[in-house]
C-alpha positions as CSV (number, residue, x, y, z in Angstrom):
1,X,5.4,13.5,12.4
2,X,6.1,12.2,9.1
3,X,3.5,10.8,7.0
4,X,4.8,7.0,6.7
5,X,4.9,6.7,10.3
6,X,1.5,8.1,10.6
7,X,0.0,6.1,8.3
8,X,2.1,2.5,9.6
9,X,0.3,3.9,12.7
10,X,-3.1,3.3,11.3
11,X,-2.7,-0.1,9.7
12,X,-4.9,-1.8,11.3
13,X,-7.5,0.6,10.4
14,X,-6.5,0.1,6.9
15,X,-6.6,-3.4,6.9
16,X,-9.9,-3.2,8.6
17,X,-11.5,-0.8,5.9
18,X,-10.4,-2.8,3.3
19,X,-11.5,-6.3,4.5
20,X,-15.2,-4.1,5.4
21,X,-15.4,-2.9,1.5
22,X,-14.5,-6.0,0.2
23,X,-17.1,-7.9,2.0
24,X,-19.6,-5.3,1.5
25,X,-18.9,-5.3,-2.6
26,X,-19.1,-9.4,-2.5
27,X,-22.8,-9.1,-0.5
28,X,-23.9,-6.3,-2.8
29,X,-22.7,-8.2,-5.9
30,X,-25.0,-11.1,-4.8
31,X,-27.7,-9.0,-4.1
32,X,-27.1,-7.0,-7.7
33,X,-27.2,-9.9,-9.5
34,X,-30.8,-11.7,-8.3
35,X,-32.0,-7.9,-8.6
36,X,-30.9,-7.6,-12.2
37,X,-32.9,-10.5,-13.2
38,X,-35.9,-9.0,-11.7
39,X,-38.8,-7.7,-13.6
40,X,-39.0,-4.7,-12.1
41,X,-36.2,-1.9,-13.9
42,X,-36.6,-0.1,-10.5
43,X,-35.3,-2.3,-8.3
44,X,-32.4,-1.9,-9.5
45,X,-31.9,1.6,-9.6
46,X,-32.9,1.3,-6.1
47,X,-30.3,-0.9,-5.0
48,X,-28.1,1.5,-6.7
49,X,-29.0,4.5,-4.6
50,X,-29.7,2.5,-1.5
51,X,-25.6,1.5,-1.8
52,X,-24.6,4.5,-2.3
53,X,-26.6,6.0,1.0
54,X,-25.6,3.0,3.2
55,X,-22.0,3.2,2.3
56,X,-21.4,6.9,2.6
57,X,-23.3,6.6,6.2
58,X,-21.3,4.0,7.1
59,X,-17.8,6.1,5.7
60,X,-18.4,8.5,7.9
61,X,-19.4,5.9,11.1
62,X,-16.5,4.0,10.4
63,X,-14.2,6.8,10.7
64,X,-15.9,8.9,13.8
65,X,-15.6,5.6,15.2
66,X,-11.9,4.7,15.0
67,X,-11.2,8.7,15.5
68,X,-13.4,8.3,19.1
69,X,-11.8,4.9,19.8
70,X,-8.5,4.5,18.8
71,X,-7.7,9.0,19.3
72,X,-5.2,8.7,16.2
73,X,-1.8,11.1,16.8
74,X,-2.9,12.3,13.2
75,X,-5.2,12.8,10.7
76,X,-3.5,11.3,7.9
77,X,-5.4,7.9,8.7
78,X,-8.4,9.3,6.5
79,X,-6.2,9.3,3.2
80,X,-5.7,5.4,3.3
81,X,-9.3,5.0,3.8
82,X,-10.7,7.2,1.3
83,X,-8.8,6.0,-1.1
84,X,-9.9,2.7,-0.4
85,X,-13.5,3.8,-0.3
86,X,-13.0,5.5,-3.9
87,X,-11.4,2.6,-5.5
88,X,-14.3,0.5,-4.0
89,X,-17.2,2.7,-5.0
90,X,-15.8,2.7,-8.6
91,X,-15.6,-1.2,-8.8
92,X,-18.3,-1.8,-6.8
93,X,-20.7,0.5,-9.6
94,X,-18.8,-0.7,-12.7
95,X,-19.7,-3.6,-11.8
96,X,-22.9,-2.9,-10.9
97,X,-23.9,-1.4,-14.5
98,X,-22.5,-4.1,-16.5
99,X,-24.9,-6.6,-14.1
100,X,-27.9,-4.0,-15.3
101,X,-27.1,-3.9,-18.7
102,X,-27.2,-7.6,-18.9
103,X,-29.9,-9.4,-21.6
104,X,-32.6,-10.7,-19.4
């Protein structure tokens, strides 16, 4: 099979990943920014870590998932979504430092 057609194959699932992560980085945004104005440092940090967790968890959901459901002809449907998860999870935490470092 070659790799375009198995990746066109998994569209949807792209598609799908990337509307999840995009949602997920506007909610945690909103969430980072009324915890960054907290007095308590740790909150913070724990929001940090407790992103991290949720969205590694839910990484590896989505895709047993989709590979239960859907019984993709290949593989090659995890390289779209991990590089959507990386390019997420570098926004998502740059972001997430410059709302920390913020004067209070």
């Amino acid at each position: 099979m070659h790799i375009s057609t198995a990746l066109y194959d998994n569209i949807g699932f792209s598609i799908f990943c990337l509307l999840f992560f995009i949602i997920l980085s506007i909610i945690v945004y909103q969430i980072g920014e009324n915890i960054a104005n907290s007095k308590n440092k740790n909150d913070f940090t724990r929001l940090i870590i407790g992103v991290i967790a949720f969205k590694m968890f839910a990484a590896v959901a989505i895709v047993l998932i989709y590979d239960k459901l859907f019984l993709p002809t290949s593989n090659l449907f995890i390289l779209p979504f991990f590089i959507i998860y990386f390019c997420y999870s570098i926004f998502e935490y740059y972001i997430l430092i410059k709302l920390g470092k913020q004067e209070k």
